[in-house]
C-alpha positions in Angstrom: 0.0 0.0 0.0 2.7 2.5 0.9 5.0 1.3 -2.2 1.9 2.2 -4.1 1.4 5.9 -2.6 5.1 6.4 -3.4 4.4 5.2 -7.5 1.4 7.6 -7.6 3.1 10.8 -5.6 6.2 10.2 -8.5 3.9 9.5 -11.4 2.5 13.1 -10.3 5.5 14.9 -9.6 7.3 13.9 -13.2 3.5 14.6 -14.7 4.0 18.2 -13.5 7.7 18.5 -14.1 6.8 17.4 -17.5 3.9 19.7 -17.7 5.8 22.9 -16.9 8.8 22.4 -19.1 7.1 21.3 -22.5 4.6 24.0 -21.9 5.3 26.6 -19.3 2.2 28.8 -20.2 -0.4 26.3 -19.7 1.1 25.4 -16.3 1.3 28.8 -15.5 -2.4 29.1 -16.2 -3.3 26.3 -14.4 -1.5 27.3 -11.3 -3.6 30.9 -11.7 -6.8 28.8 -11.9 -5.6 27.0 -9.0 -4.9 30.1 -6.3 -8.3 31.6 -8.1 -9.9 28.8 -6.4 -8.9 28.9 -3.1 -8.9 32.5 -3.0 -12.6 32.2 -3.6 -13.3 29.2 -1.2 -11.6 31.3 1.6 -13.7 34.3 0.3 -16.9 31.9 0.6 -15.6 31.0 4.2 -15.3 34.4 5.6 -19.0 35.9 4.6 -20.2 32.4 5.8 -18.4 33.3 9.4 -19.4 37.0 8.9 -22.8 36.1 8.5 -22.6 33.5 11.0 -21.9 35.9 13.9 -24.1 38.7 12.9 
């Protein structure tokens, strides 16, 4: 089971090392979609908590 982690979390890691040197744009992009993201879930979080307390 751990051996198998260990394949996936490598398989990922060249996947993305791959990614970002044949195409540096389009990883750039995705990383941009990716902080867009949680920027907005912590956005979502903080009215919730706003709201919550009023």
């Amino acid at each position: 089971m751990v051996q198998t982690k260990k394949l996936a979390l490598y398989a990922v890691v060249v996947f993305v090392l791959y990614t970002i040197i044949t195409s540096p744009a389009q990883a750039a992009d995705f990383v941009q979609i990716g902080f867009e993201g949680i920027s907005s879930a912590a956005q979502g979080v903080g009215e919730f908590m706003t709201e919550l307390v009023r």
